[in-house]
C-alpha positions in Angstrom: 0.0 0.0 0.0 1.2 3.5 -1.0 0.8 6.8 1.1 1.6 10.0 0.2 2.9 12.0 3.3 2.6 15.9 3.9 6.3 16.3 2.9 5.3 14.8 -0.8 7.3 11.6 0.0 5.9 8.4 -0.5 5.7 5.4 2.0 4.9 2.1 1.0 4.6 -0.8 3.0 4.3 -4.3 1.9 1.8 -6.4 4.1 2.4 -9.9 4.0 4.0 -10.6 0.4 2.9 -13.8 -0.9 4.8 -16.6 -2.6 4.8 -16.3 -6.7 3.3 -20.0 -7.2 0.5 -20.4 -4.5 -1.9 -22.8 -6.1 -4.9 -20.9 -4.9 -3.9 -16.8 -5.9 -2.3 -14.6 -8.3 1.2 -13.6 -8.1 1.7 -10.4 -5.8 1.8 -7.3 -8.3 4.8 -5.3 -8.8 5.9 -2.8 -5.8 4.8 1.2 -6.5 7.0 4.0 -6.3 8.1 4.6 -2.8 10.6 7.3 -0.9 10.4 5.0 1.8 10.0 1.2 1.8 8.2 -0.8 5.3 8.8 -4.5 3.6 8.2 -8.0 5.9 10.7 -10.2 6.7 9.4 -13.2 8.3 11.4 -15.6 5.5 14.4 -13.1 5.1 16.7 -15.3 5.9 15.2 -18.5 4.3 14.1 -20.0 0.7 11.6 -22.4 0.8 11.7 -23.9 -2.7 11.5 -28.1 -1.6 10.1 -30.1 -4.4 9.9 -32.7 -1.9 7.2 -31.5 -0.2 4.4 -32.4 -2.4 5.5 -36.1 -1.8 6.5 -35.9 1.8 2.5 -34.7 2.1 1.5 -37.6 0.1 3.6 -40.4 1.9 2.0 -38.9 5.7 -1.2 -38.6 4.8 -0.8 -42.0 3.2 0.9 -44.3 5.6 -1.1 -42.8 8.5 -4.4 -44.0 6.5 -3.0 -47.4 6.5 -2.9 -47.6 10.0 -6.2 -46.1 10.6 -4.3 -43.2 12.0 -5.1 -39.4 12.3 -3.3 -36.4 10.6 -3.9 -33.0 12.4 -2.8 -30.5 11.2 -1.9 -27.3 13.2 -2.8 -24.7 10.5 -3.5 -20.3 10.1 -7.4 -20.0 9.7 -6.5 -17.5 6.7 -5.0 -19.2 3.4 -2.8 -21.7 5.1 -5.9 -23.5 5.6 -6.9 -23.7 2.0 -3.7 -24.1 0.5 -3.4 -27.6 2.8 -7.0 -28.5 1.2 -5.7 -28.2 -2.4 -3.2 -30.4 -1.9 -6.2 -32.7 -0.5 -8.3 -32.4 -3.0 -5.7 -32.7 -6.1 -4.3 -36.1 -4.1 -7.9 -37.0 -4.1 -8.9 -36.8 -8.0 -5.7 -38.1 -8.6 -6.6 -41.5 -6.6 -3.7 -40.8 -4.7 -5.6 -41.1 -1.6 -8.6 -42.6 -0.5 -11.7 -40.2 0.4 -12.0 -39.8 3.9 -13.5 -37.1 6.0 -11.4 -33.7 6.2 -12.8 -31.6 9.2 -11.9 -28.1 9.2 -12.5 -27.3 13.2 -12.0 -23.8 13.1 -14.7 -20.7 13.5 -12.3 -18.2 11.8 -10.9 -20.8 8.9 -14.7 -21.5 8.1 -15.8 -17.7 7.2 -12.6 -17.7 5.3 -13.6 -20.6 3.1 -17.1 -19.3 2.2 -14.7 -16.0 1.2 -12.4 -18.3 -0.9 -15.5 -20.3 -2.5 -17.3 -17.1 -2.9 -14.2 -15.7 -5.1 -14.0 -18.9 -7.3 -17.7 -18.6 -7.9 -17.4 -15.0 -9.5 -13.7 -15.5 -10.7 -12.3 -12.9 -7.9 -9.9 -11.1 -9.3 -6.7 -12.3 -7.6 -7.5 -15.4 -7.3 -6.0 -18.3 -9.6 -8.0 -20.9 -10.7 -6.3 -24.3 -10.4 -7.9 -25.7 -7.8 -9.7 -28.5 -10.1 -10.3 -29.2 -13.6 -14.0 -27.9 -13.3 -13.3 -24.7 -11.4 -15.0 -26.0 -8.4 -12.6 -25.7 -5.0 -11.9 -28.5 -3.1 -15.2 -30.4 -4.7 -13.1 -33.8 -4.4 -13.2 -33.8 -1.0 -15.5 -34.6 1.5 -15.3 -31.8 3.7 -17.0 -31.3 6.4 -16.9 -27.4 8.4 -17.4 -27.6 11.9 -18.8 -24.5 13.6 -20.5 -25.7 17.1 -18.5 -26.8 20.2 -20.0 -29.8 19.9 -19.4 -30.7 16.7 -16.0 -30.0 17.7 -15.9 -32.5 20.2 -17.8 -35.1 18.2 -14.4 -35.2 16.5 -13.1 -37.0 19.3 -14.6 -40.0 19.4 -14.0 -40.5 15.9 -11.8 -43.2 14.4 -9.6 -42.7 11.7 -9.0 -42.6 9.0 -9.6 -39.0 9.0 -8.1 -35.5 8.6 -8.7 -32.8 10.9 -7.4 -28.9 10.1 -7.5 -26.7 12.8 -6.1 -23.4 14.8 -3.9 -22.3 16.1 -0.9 -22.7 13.3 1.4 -22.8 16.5 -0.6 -24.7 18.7 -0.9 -21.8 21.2 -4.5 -21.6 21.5 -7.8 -22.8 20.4 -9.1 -26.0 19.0 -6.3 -27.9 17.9 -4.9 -28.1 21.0 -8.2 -30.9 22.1 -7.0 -32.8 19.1 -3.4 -32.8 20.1 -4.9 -34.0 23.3 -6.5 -36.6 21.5 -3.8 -38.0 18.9 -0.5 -37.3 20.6 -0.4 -40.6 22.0 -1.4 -42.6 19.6 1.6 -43.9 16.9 -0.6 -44.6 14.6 -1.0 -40.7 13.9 0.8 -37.7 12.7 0.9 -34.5 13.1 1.9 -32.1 10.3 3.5 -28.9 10.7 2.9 -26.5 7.7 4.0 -23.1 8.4 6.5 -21.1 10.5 6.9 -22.3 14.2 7.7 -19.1 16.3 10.5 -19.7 19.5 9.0 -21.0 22.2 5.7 -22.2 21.0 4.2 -26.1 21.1 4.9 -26.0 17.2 8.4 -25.1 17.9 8.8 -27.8 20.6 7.2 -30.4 18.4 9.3 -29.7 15.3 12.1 -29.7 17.7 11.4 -33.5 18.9 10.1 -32.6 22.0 8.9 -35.9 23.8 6.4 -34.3 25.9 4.1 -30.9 25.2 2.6 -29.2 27.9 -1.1 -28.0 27.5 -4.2 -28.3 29.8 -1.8 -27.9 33.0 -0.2 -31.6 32.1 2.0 -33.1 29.9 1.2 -34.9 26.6 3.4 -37.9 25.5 4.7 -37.5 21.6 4.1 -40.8 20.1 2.9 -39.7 17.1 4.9 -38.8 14.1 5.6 -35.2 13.9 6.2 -34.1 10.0 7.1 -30.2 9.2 6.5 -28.9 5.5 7.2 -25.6 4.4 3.8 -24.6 3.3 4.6 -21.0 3.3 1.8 -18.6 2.5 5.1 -16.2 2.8 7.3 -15.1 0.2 10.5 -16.7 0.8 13.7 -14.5 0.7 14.6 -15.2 -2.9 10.6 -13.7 -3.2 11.2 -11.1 -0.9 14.0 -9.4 -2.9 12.8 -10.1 -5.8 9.5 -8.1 -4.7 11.6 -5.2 -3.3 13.4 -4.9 -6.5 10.2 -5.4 -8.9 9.8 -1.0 -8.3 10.4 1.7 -10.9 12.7 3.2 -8.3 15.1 2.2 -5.9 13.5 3.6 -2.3 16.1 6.1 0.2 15.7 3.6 2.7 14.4 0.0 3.2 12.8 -1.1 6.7 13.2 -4.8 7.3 10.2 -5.5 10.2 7.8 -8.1 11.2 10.3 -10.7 11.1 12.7 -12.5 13.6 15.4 -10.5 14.2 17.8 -13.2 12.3 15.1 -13.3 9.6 15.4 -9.3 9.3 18.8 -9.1 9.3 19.7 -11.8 6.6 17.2 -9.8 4.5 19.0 -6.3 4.8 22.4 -8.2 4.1 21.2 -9.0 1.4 20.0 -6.6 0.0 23.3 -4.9 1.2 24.8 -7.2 -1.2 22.9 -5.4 -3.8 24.4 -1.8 -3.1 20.5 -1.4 -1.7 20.3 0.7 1.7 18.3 -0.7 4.2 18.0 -2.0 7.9 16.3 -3.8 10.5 15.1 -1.1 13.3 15.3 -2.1 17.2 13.2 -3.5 18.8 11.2 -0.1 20.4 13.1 2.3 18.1 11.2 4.9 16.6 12.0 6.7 13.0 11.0 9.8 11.6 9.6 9.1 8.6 7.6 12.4 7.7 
């Protein structure tokens, strides 16, 4: 987004830039004109390109099947949630795996489907249409959106095999955490991590090998498998610059922020390494930017 400020210069600041090849949307548009430049760093010092990933999905999902095993999945109600359901529904039509029941247990990620479905069904702008053949999202599936508490907990006392997509991506808060509760234990079941794991968070202490998470004031044995994907609804750093330096101009100053302060840094390095000035403000620091 571009703002003019009373001085005439022009700020721009980025949002959450999006990855070039998401299955679901259009590739983010080329930066505007900017004086100053706010850009997000959360993959600044990562690229996520892993053509394995597809396949590591697929051999999961498929060997926890065979066991009659559940795959939760830890996963942002906003996009992250729909990208993971493409990859559903494509290994389904492709009779890659069977059709069992995909539960999407989350308040938030169920408006944001109806926004996703409504976009497909008037051809969004934005949006890219590769979802299926037909133009119809996720219609391979059988999905099934949970809204109520207790459908929630009906989920429970379920046998697999099923799949079950729920918040929080980190496994701070919210629903997921009951079906953590529920499948930890079992070795028949995964878990699958799809998206960045902040320090200190159950995500981070699962992708870590933790053998024990704490939630519900006890401790949770980790029996089942624990996978991590980098599903990035994020523009990696390879995206990142490339974004930056997609501009008619070259901006007086670039502002690395909402990133890890690693993650920033690696960015403004490298864009260092491309005679580009920028940094990564403190923590607290404040800049004039008028």
């Amino acid at each position: 987004m571009q703002l003019t400020l009373p001085s005439g210069r022009r700020l721009v600041w980025s949002g959450d830039i999006g990855t070039g090849d998401h299955p679901l949307l259009a590739p983010p548009a080329a930066r505007p004109a900017a004086d100053l430049l706010l850009c997000e760093s959360t993959y600044g010092d990562t690229d996520h390109h892993d053509p394995s990933i597809t396949e590591r999905l697929l051999g999961t999902l498929t060997d926890t099947f065979g066991q009659g095993g559940v795959v939760v999945i830890p996963a942002f109600a906003v996009d992250r949630t729909e990208m993971i359901l493409w990859h559903l529904d494509r290994f389904t039509r492709d009779g890659l795996i069977p059709r069992v029941p995909v539960f999407v247990d989350s308040p938030m990620a169920g408006r944001a489907l109806a926004v996703y479905r409504a976009a497909f069904a008037r051809e969004g702008n934005g949006m890219r249409h590769r979802s299926a053949a037909d133009g119809t999202p996720f219609g391979a599936l059988d999905l099934r959106v949970t809204g109520s508490v207790d459908e929630s907990k009906a989920i429970s006392a379920r046998r697999g095999p099923f799949v079950v997509i729920s918040a929080s991506g980190m496994a701070t808060g919210g629903r997921v955490l009951h079906h953590l509760a529920d499948r930890l234990g079992d070795p028949r079941s995964s878990v699958v991590l799809v998206g960045f794991q902040a320090p200190s968070t159950r995500g981070q202490a699962l992708a870590d090998g933790a053998r024990a998470i704490k939630f519900f004031g006890t401790y949770h044995p980790v029996r089942a498998r624990v996978v991590t994907l980098a599903l990035s609804a994020h523009a990696d750093r390879s995206g990142l610059l490339d974004w930056i330096t997609s501009g008619p101009d070259q901006p007086a100053m670039t502002y690395a922020v909402h990133g890890e302060t690693e993650a920033s840094q690696a960015l403004v390095d490298a864009l260092a390494d491309r005679e580009w000035p920028a940094v990564a403000p403190r923590r607290g620091e404040r800049i004039v930017i008028g």
